[in-house]
Each structure stands twice: as structure tokens, then as C-alpha cells.
Backbone as a chain_set.jsonl record, in Angstrom:
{"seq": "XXXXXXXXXXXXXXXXXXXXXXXXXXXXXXXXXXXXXXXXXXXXXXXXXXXXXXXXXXXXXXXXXXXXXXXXXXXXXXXXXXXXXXXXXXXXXXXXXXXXXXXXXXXXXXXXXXXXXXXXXXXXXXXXXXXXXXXXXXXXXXXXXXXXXXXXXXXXXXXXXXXXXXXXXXXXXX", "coords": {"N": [[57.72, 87.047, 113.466], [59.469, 89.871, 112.643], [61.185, 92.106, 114.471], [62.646, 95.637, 114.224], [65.164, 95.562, 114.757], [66.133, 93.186, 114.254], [65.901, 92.555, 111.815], [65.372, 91.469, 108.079], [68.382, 90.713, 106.097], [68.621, 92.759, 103.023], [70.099, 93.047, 101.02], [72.517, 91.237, 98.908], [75.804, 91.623, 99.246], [79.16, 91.396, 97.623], [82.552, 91.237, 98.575], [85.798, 91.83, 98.857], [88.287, 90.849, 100.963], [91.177, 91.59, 102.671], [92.521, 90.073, 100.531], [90.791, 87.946, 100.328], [87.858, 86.538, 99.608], [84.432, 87.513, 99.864], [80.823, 86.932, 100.901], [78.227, 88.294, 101.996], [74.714, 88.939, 103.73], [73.385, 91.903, 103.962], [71.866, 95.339, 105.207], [69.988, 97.738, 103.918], [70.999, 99.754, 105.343], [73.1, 99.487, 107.003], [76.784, 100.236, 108.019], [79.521, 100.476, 106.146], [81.496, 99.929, 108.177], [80.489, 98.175, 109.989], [79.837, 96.23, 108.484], [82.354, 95.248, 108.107], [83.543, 94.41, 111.398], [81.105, 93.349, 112.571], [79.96, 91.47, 110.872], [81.826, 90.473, 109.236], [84.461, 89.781, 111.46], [86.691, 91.418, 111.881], [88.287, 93.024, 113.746], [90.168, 95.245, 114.037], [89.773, 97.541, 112.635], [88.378, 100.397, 114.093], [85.471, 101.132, 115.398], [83.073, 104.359, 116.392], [84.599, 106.576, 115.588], [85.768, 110.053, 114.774], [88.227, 110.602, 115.018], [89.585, 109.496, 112.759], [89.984, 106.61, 112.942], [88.808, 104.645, 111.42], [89.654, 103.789, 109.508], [89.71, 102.279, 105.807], [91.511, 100.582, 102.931], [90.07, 101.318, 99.727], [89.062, 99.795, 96.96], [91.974, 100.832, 96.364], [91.973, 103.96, 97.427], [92.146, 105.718, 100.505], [89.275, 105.705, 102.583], [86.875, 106.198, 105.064], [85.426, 104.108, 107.145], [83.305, 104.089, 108.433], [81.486, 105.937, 107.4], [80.817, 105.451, 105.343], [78.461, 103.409, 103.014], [77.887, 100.183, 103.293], [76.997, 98.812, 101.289], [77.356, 100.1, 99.07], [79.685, 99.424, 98.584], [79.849, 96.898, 97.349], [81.42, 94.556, 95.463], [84.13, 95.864, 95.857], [87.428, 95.776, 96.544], [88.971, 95.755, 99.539], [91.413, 96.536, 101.871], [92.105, 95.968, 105.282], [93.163, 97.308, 108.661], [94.11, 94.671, 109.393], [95.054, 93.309, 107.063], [97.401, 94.918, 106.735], [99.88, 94.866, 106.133], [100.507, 92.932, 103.904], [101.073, 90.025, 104.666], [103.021, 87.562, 106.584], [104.467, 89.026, 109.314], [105.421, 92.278, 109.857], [104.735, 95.069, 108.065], [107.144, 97.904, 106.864], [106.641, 100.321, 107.561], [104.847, 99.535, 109.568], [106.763, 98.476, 111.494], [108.948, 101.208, 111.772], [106.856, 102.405, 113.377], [106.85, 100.891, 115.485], [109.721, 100.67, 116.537], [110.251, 103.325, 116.866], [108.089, 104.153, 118.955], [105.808, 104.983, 117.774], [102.823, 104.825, 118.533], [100.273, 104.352, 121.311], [98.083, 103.705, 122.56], [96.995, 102.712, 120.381], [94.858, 103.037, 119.203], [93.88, 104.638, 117.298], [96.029, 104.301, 115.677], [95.66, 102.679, 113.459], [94.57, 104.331, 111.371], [96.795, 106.366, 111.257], [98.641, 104.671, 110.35], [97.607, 104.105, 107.157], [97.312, 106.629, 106.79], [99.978, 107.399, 106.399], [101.301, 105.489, 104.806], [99.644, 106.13, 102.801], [101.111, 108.769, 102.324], [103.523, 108.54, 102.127], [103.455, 106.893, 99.407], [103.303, 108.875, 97.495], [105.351, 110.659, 98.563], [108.242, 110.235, 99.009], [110.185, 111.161, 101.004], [109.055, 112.825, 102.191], [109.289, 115.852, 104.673], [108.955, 117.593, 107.862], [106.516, 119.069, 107.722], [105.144, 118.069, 105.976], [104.349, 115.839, 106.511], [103.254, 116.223, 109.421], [100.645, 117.54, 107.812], [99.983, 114.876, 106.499], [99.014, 113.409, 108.384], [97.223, 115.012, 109.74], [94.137, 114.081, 109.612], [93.964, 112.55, 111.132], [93.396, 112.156, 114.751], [95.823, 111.993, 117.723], [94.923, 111.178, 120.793], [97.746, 110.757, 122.634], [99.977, 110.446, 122.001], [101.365, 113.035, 121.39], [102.169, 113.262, 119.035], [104.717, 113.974, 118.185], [106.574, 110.935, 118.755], [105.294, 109.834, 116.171], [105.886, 111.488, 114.096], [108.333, 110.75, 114.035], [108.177, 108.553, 113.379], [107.156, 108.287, 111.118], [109.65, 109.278, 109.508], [111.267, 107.565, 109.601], [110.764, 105.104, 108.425], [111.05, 105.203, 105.525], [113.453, 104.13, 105.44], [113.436, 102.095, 106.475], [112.219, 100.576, 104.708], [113.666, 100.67, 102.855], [116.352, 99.216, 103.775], [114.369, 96.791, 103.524], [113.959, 96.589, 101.433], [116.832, 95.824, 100.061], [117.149, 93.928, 101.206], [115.67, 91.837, 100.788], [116.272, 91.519, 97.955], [118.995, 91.252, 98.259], [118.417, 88.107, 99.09], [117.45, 87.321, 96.802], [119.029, 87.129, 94.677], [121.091, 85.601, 95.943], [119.707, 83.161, 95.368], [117.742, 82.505, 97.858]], "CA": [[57.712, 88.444, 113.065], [60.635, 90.389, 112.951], [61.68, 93.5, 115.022], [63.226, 96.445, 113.788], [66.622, 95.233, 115.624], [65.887, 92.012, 113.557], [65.226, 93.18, 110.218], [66.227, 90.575, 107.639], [69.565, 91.553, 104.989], [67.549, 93.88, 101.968], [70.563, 92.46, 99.499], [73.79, 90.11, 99.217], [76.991, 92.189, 98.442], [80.835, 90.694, 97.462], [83.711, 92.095, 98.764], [86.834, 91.231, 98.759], [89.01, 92.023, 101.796], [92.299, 91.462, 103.017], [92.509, 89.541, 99.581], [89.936, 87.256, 100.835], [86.34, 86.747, 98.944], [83.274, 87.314, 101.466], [79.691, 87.01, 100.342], [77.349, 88.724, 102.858], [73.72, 89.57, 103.362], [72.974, 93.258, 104.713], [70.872, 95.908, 105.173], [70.585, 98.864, 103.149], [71.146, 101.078, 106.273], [74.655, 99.159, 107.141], [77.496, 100.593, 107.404], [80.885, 99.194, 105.951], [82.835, 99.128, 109.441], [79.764, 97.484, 111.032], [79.939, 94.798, 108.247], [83.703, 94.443, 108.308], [83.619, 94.703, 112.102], [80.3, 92.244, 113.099], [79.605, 89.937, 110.236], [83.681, 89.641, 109.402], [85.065, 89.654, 112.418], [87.798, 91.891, 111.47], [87.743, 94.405, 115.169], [91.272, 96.117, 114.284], [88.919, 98.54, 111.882], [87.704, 100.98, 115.024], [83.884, 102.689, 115.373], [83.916, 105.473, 117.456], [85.257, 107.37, 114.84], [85.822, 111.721, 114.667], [89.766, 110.459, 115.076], [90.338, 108.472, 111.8], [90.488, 105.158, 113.63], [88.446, 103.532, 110.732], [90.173, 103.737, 107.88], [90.314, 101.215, 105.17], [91.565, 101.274, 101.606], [88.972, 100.536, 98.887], [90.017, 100.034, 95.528], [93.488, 101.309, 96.27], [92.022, 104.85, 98.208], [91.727, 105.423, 101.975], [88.125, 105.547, 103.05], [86.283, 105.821, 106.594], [84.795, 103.174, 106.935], [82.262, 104.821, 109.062], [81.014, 106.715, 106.369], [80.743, 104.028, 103.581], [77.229, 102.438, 103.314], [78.021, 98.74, 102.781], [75.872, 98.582, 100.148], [78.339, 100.943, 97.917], [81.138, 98.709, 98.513], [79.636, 95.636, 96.845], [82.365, 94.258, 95.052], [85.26, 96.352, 95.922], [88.769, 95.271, 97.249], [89.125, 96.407, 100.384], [92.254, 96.073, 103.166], [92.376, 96.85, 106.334], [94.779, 97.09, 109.221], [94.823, 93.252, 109.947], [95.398, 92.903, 105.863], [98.077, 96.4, 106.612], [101.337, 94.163, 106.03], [99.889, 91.721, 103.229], [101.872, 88.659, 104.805], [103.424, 87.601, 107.719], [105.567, 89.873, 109.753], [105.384, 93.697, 110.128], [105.382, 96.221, 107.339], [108.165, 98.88, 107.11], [105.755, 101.281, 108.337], [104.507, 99.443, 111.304], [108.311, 98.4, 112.188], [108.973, 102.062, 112.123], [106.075, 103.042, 114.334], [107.081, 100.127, 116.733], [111.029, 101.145, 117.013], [110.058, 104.589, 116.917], [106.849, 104.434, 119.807], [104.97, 106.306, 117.193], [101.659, 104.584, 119.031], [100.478, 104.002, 122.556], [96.703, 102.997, 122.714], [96.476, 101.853, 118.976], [92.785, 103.175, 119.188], [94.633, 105.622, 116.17], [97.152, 103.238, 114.633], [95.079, 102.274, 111.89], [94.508, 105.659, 110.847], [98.416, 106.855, 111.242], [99.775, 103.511, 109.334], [97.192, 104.124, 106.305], [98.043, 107.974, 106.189], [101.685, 107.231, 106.025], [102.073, 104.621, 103.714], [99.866, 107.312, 101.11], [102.011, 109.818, 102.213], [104.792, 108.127, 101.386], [103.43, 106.315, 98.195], [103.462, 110.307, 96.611], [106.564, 111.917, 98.675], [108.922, 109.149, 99.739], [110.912, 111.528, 101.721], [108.402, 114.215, 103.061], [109.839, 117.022, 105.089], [107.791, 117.044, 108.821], [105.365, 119.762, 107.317], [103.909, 117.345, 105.114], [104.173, 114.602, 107.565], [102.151, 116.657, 110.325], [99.768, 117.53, 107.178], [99.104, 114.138, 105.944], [98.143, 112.969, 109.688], [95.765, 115.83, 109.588], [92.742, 113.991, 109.813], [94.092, 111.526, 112.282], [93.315, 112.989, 116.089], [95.978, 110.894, 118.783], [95.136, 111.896, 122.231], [98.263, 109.838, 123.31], [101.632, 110.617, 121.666], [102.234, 114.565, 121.013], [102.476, 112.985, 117.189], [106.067, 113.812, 117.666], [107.273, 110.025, 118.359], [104.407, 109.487, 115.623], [106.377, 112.259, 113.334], [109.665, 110.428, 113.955], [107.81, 106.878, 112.761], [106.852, 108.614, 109.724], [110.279, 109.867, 108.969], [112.046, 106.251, 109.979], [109.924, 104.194, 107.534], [111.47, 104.764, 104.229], [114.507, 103.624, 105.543], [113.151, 100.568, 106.963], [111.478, 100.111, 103.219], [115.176, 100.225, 101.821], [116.275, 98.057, 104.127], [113.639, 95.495, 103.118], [114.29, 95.713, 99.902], [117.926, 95.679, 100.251], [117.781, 92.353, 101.913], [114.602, 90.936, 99.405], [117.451, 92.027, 96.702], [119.966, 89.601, 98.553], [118.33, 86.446, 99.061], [116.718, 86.796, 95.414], [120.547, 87.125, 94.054], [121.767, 84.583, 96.419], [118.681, 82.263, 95.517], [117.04, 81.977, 98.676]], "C": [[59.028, 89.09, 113.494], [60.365, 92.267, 113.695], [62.264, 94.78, 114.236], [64.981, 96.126, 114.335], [67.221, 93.82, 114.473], [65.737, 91.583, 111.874], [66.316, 91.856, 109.329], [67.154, 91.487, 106.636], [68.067, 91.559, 104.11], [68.757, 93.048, 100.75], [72.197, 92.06, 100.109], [74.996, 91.153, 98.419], [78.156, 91.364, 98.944], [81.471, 91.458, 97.517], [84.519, 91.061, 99.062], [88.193, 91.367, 99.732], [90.142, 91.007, 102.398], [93.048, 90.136, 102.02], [91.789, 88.274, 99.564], [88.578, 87.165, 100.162], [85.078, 86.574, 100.008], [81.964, 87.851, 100.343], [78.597, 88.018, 101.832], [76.164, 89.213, 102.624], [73.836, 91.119, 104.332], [71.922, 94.06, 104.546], [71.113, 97.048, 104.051], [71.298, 99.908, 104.132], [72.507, 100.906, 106.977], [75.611, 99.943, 106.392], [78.751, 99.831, 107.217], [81.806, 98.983, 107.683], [81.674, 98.559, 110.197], [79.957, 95.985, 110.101], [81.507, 93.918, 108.33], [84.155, 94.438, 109.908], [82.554, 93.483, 112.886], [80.161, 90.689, 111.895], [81.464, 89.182, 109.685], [84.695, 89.169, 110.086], [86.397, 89.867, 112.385], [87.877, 93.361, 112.78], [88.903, 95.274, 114.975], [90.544, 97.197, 113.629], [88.26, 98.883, 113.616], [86.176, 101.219, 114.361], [83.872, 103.316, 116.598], [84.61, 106.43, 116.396], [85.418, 109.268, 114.998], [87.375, 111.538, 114.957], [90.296, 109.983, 113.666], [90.833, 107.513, 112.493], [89.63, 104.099, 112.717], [88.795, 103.573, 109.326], [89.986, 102.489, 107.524], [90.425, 101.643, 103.773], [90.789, 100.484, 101.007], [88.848, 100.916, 97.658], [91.046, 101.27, 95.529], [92.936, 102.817, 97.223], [91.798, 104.665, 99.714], [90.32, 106.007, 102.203], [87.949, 105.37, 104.67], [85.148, 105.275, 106.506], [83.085, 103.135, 107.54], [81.401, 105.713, 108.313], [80.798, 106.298, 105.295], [79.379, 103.131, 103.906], [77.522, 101.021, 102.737], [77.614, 98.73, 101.231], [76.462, 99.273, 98.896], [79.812, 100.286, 97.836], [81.133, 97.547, 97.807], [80.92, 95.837, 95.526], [83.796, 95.273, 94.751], [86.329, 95.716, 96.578], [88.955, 96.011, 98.373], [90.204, 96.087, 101.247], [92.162, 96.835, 104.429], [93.266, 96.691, 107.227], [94.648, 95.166, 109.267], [95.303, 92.841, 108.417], [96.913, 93.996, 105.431], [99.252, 95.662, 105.362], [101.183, 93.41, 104.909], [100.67, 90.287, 103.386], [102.076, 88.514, 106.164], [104.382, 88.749, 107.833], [105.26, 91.232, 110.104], [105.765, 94.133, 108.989], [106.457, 97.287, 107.487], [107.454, 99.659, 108.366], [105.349, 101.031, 110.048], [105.542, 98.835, 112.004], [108.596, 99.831, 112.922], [108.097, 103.118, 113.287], [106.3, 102.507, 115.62], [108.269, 100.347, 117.483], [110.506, 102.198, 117.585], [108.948, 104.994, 118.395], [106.459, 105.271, 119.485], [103.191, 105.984, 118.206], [101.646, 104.49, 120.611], [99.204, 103.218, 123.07], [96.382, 102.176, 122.051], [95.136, 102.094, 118.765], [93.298, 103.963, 117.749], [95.474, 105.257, 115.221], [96.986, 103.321, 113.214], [95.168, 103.091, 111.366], [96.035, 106.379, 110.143], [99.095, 106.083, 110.212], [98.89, 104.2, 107.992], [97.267, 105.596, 105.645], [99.746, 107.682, 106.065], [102.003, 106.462, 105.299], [100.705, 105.45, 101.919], [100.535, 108.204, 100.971], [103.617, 109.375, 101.495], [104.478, 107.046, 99.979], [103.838, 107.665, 97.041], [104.727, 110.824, 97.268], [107.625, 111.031, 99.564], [110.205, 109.784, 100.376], [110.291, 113.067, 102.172], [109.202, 114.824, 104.306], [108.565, 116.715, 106.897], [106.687, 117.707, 108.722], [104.402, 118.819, 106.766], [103.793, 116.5, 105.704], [102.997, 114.889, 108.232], [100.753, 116.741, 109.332], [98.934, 116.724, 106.748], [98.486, 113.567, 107.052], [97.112, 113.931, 109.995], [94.672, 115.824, 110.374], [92.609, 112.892, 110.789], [93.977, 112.165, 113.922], [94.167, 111.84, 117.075], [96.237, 111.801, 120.274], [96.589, 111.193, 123.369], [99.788, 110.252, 123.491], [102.157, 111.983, 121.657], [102.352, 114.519, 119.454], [104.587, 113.385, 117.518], [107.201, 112.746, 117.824], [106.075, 109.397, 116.717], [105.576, 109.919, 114.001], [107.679, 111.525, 112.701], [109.38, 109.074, 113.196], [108.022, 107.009, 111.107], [108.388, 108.338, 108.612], [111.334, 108.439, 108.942], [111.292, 105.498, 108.568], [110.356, 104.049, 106.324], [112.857, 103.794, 104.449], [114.658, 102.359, 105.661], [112.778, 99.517, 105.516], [112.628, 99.334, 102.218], [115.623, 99.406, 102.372], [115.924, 96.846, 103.778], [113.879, 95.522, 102.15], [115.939, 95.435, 99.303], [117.935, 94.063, 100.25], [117.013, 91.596, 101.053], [116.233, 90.866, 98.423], [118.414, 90.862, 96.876], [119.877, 88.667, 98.52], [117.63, 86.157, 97.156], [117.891, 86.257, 94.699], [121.395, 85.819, 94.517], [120.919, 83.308, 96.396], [118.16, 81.915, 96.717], [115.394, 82.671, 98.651]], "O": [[59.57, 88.844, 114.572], [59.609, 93.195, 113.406], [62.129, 94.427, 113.064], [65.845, 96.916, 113.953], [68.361, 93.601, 114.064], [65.536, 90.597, 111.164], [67.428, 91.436, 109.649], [66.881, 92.654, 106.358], [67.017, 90.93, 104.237], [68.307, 92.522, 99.732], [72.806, 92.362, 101.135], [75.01, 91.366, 97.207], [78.298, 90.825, 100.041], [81.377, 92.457, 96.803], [84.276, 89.898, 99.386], [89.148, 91.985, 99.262], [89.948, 89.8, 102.547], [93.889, 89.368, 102.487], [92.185, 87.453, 98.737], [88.094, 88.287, 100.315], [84.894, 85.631, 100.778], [81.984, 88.68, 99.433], [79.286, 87.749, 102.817], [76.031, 89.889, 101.604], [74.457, 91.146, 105.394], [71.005, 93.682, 103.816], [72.166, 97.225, 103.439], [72.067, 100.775, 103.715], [73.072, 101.874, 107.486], [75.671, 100.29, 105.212], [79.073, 98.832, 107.861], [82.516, 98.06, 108.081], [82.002, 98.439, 111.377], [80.159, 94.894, 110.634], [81.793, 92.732, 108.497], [85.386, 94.466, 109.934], [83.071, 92.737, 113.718], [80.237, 89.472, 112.064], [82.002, 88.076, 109.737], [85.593, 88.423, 109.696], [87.243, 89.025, 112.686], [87.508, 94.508, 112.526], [88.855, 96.244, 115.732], [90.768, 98.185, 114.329], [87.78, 97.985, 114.309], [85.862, 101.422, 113.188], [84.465, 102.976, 117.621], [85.396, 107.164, 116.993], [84.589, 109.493, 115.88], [87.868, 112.643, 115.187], [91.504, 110.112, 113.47], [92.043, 107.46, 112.714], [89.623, 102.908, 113.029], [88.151, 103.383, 108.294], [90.008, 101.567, 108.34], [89.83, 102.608, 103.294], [90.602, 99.308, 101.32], [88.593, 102.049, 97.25], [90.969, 102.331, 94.91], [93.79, 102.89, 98.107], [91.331, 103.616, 100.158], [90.351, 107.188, 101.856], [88.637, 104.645, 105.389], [84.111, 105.694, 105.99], [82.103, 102.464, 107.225], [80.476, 106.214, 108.952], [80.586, 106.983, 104.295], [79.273, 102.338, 104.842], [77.305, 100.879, 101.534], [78.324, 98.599, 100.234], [76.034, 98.988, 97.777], [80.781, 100.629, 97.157], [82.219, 97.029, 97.546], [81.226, 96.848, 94.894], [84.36, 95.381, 93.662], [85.902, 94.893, 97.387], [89.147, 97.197, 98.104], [89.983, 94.925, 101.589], [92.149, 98.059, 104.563], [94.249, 96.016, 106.923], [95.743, 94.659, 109.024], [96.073, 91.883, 108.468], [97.444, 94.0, 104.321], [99.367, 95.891, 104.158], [102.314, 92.934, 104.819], [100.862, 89.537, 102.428], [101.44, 89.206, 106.959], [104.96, 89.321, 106.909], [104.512, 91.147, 111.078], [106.896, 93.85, 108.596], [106.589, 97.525, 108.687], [107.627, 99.624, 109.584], [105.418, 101.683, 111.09], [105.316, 98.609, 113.193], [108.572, 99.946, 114.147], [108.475, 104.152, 113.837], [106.12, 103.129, 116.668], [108.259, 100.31, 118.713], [110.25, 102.144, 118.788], [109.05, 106.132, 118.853], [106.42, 106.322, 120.124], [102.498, 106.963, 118.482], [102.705, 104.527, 121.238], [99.273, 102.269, 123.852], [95.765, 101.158, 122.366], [94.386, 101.327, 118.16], [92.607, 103.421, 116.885], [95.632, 105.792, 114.124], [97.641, 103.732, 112.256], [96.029, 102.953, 110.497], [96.274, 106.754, 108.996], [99.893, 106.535, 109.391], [99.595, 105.118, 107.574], [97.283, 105.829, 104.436], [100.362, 108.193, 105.13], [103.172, 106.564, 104.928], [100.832, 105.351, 100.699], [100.779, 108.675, 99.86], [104.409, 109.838, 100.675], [105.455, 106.407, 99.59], [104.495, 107.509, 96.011], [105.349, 111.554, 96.497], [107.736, 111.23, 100.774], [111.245, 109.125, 100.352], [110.905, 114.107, 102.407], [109.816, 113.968, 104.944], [107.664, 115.881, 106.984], [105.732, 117.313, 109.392], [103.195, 118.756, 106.996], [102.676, 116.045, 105.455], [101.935, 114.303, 108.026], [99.753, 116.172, 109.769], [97.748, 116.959, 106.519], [97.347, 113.152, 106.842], [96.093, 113.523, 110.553], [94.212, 116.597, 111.215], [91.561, 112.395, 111.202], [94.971, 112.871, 114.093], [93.537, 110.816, 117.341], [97.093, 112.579, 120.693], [96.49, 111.143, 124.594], [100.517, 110.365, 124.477], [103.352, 112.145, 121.904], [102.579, 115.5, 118.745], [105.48, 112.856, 116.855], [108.35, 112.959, 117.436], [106.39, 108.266, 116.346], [105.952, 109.122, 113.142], [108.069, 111.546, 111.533], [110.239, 108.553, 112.485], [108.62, 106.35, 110.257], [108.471, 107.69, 107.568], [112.22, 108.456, 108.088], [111.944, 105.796, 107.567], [110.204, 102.946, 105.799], [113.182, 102.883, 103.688], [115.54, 101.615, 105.231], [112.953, 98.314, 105.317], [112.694, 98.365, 101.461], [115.53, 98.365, 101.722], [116.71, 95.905, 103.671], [114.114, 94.435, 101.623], [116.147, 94.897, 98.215], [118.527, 93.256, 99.534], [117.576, 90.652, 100.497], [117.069, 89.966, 98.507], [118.644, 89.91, 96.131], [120.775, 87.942, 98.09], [117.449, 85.099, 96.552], [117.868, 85.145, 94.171], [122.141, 85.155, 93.797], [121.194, 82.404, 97.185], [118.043, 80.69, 96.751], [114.534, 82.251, 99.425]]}, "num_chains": 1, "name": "protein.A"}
């Protein structure tokens, strides 16, 4: 006999995350950062949330993941921070946050990288009004946001950079 702690999965949803295919059973009452968090074993997604520390994007928007019933995600694409970068290495973004010591706990990271790379998908040279604006909904009890501010504002540069140098070895065949 089962428990209430114990309860068997109610239905099997497909998702797709960090370009990865995952089958899972769940409950109806699951939520998405408990399934991408216990049955995926993906822990950079926070809970604990009222900071934006669980972001993830799902089909291309940012989402809290804390607020997403599993069960509405069945077959969506989802990334999250350990999928941030989609490769090896460090994204612009989280280069720029790392030069910059936009972070200090990382309990907030997630949140900060996934507002800044939409902020800068729409205003690829925001002003620090819209910077402070699009972190918003991010709370970091850590930094002041103003090495956070400076990450923001570093990042396109780092972008050109990368594609500067992509640009070179494509030209020079490597």
C-alpha cells in the first residue's frame, strides 16, 4: 500500500532538456524544478525561490520553474543553467559575469545569466536603466548588482569577441 509520500507517477511526460530527450513518470501535483531537480539530477536549477533562482527557458521563454506544473511542460524544450553555454566552455555572458564578479553565492546566477542574455537578445547595448530593469525580478542579497550591472554591460563585447575569433578560424579553416 502506498503512502501519500509514495504515491505512484499519475502520467509519463517528454521533455527535452539541455537538448537531451528524458521520458519521466510524475505526479500531477509536481512541479517542473522538482522534476528537473530530483528525477534529472540537474541541482544548478535552485528551489527556494521569491529571488528568481529557478529560472529555465521553455520553448525559447524564461519561466520559473517553481511555478510550472510538470505536467504542462510535457514535451517542451527546456534549458537550464547547466545547458546555459550549449557546449563546452563559458558563454559570453557567464565570462562577463566571471571577469566582472557580477556573482558571489551563485544561489542568483541562474536567474541574472537568463535575464541578461533576453535582455540582450532585444537591446544589445542597453543603457544601465534597462539593465537594472531587466534584473528586476532577480533579488541578489550579495553583490549591490553594481559588479552584476558592470557584467551585464561587459558581455556584448565578450559576444564580439567570440565571434570575431569563430570568424577567424572559419576563414583560416580551423
Amino acid at each position: 500500500m502506498n503512502t501519500p509520500d509514495q504515491a505512484p507517477p499519475a502520467r509519463t511526460i517528454t521533455l527535452r532538456v539541455n537538448g537531451i530527450e528524458h521520458t519521466v513518470g510524475i505526479e500531477d501535483r509536481e512541479l517542473l524544478v522538482d522534476v528537473i531537480r530530483r528525477r534529472l539530477t540537474l541541482t544548478g536549477t535552485h528551489a527556494g525561490c521569491y529571488n528568481g533562482d529557478c529560472p529555465v527557458t521553455m520553448n525559447g521563454g524564461i519561466v520559473k520553474a517553481c511555478l510550472v506544473l510538470a505536467a504542462s511542460a510535457d514535451g517542451a524544450e527546456i534549458t537550464t543553467i547547466e545547458g546555459f553555454s550549449g557546449g563546452a566552455g563559458l558563454d559570453p555572458i557567464q565570462e562577463a559575469f566571471w571577469a566582472e564578479d557580477g556573482f558571489q553565492c551563485d544561489f542568483c546566477l541562474p536567474g541574472q545569466l537568463f535575464a541578461t542574455r533576453n535582455l540582450l537578445d532585444s537591446d544589445p547595448e542597453p543603457d544601465e536603466r534597462a539593465i537594472r530593469g531587466a534584473l528586476s525580478g532577480n533579488i541578489c542579497r550579495c553583490t549591490g548588482y553594481v559588479t552584476v550591472v558592470r557584467a551585464v554591460q561587459e558581455a556584448p563585447r565578450r559576444s564580439t569577441v567570440l565571434s570575431q575569433r569563430t570568424l577567424s578560424f572559419a576563414l583560416l579553416g580551423c
